[in-house]
C-alpha positions in Angstrom: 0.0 0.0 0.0 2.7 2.5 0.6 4.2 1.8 -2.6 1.1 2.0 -4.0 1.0 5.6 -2.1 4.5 6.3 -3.3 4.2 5.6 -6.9 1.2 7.5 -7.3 3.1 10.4 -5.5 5.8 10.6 -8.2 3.4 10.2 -11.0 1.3 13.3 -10.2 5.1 15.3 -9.2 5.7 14.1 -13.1 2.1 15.2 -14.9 2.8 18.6 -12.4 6.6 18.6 -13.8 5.4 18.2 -16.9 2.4 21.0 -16.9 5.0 23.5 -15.5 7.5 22.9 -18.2 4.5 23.8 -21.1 3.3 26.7 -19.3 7.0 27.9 -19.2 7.1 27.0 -22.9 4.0 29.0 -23.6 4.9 31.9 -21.5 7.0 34.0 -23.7 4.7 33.2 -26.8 1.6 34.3 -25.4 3.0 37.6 -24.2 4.2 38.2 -27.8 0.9 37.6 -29.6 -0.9 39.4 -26.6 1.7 42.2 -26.8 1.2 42.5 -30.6 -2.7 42.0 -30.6 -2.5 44.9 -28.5 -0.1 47.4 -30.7 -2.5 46.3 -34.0 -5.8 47.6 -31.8 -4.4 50.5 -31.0 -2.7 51.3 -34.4 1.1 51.6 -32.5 2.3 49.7 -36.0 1.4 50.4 -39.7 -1.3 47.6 -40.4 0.3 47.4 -43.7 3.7 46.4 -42.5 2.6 44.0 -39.3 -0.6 42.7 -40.1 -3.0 41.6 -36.5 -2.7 38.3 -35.1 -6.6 37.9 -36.5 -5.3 38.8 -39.9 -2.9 37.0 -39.8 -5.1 34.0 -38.5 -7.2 34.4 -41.3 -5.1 33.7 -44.0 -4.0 30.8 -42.2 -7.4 29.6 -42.4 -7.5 30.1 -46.1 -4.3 28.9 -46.9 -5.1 25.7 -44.6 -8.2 25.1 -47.0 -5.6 24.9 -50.2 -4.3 21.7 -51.4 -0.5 23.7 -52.1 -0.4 24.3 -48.5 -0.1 20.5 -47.3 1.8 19.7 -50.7 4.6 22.2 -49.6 4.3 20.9 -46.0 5.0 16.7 -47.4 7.8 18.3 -49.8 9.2 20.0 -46.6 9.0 17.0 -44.8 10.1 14.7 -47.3 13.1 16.3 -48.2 13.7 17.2 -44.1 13.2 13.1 -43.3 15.4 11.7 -46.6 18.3 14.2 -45.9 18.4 13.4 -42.5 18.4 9.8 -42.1 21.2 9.8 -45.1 23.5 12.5 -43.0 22.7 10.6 -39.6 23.3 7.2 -40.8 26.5 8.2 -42.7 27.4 10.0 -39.4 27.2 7.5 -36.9 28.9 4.6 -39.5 31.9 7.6 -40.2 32.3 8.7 -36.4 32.6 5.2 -35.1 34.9 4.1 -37.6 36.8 6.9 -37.1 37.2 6.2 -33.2 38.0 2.6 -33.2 39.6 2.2 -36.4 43.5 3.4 -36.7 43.7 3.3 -40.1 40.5 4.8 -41.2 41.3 7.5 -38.3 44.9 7.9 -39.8 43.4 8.6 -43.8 40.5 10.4 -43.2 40.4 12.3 -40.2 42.9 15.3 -41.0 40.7 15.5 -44.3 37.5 15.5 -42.1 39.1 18.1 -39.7 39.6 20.3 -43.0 36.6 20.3 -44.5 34.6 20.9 -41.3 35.7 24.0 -41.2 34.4 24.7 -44.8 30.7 26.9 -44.2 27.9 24.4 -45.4 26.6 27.4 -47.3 30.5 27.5 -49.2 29.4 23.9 -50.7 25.8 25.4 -52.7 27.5 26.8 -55.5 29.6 23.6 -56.3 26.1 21.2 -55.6 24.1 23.6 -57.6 26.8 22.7 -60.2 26.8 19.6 -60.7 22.7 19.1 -59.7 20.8 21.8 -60.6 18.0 22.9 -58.2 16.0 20.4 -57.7 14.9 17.9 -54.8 18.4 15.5 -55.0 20.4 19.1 -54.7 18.9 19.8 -51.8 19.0 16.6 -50.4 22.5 16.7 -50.6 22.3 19.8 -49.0 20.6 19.0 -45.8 22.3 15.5 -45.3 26.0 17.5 -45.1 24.2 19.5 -42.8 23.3 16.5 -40.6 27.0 14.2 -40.9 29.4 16.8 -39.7 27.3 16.9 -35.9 26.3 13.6 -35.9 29.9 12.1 -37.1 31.5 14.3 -34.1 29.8 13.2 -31.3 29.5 10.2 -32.6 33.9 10.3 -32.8 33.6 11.8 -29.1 31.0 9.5 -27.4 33.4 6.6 -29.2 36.6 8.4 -27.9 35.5 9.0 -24.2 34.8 4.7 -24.0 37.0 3.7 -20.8 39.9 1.9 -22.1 38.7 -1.0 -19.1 36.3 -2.3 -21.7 38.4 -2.7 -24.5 40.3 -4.8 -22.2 37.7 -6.8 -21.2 36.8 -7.7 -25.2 39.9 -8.3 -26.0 40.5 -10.7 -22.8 37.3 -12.4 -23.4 37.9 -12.6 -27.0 34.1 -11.0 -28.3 33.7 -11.1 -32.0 33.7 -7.8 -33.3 30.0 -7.2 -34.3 29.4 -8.2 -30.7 31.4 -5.3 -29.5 30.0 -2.8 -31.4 26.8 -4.1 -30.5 26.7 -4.6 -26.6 30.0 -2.3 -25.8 31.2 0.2 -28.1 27.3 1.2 -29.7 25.6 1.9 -26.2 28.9 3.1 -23.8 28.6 6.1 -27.0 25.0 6.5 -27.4 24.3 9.6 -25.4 26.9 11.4 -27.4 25.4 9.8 -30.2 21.7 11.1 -29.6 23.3 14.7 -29.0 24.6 14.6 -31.8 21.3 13.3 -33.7 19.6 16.3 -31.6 21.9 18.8 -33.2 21.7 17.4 -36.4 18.3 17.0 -36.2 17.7 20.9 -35.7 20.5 21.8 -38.7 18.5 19.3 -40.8 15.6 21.5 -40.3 17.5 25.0 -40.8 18.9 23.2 -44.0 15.8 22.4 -45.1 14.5 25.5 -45.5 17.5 27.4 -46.3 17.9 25.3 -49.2 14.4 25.8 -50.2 15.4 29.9 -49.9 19.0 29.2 -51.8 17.7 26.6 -54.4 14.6 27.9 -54.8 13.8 27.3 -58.3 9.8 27.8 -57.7 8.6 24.0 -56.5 6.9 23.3 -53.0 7.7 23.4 -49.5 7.5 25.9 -46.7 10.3 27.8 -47.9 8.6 28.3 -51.0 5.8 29.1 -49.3 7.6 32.6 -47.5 9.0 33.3 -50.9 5.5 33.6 -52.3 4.7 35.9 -49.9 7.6 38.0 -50.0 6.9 38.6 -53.9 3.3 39.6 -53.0 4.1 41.6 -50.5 2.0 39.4 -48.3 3.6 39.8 -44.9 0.2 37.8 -43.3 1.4 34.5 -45.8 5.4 35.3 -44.6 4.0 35.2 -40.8 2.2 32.4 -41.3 5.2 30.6 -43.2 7.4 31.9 -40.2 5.2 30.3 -37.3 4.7 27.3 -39.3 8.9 26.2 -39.7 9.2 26.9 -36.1 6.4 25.0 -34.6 7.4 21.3 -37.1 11.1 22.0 -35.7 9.8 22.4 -32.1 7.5 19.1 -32.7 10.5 17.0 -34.4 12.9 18.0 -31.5 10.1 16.7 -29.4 9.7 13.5 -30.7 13.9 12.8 -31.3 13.7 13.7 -27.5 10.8 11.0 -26.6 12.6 8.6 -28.6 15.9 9.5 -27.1 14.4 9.0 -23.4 12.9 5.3 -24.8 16.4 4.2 -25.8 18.4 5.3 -23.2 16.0 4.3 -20.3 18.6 1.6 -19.0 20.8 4.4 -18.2 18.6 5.7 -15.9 17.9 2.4 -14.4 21.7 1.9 -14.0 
């Protein structure tokens, strides 16, 4: 009965943890829109310039109803999802390989110390190049965006493995899928999953950057703010604007749910 008593006491400190943490999230958001709701009533900013929040919410409304809307939103996301899962794979394979393998480590990583210092935005002339502006450029784009992160901490969570445990494979003779698999792969994985955070979040920026930078007129949010710069149509850029930030606030939500999932024996450890 009293652990009955006891785990019911941490749940409701969790949901209560939990509620505090949104309304903390909400806080500065609210004051915003009820700061600039408040300027647009009483005419402190040219309506022309800064539309109101209700303008504003009714071209969302209308541009909700259009079928180009939610076919720039999947393009968004399609690209966002293909690019990443290419950089993060590539990442994790290339940062682990780096840490446990000498002579991978001893070819590639001054190369890979170089050209992580080249600006991802140095490489858009040379991709548009070779593949135009379409959806493989951009691709590209976003998945360089994602490896350098990912293949860092990846290299770090590999590097900072206690020497002890090598040891131990080595005495106990573990094949070597074995080791990645129950030693090397989760000892790293919190490094890892910063790493997938990060690249996560420059997977979204790249998305839409490269929709700004190769914009060659085709779908996706980016594409969407475009449309609206060229019209002048500062409710449709708004709308664009809320819409990027609140999928890369949802995807960093759900990396982070998954993230707590995987690594749930560490906080049973």
């Amino acid at each position: 009965m009293a652990e009955q008593t006891v785990g019911n006491n941490r749940s409701s400190g969790k949901d209560a943890g939990k509620i505090v943490k949104v309304l903390q999230a909400l806080l500065l958001p609210v004051l915003f829109i009820a700061l600039w709701a408040t300027a647009s009533a009483l005419q402190w900013i040219d309506a022309k310039l800064i539309p109101s929040p209700l303008t504003v919410w009714s071209s969302a409304s209308h541009s909700f109803s259009q079928p180009e809307f939610w076919q720039g939103f999947a393009a968004s996301l399609s690209r966002n999802f293909a690019g990443y899962v290419i950089g993060a794979g590539l990442g994790v394979a290339f940062g682990v390989a780096l840490g446990t393998t000498r002579w991978i480590s001893w070819i590639f990583a001054p190369s890979f110390n170089v050209l992580r210092q080249v600006s991802l935005f140095a490489w858009l002339p040379l991709i548009s190049t070779f593949l135009g502006y379409g959806n493989g450029a951009k691709i590209l784009f976003i998945s360089l965006s994602v490896f350098y992160p990912v293949a860092l901490h990846s290299l770090e969570g590999v590097s900072s493995i206690s020497a002890k445990y090598s040891e131990v494979a080595k005495v106990y003779q573990f094949p070597q899928l074995y080791t990645y698999r129950k030693l090397i792969l989760p000892a790293a994985s919190p490094q890892i999953f910063v790493g997938l955070q990060l690249g996560l979040i420059f997977a979204w920026l790249a998305t839409v950057g490269s929709e700004f930078l190769l914009a060659n007129y085709g779908v996706g949010l980016g594409n969407l703010v475009i449309r609206g710069r060229e019209q002048f149509n500062v409710s449709l850029i708004i709308l664009g604007m809320f819409s990027i930030g609140i999928i890369g606030v949802i995807l960093n939500a759900v990396l982070t749910r998954i993230e707590s999932k995987v690594l749930r024996w560490q906080q049973r450890a």
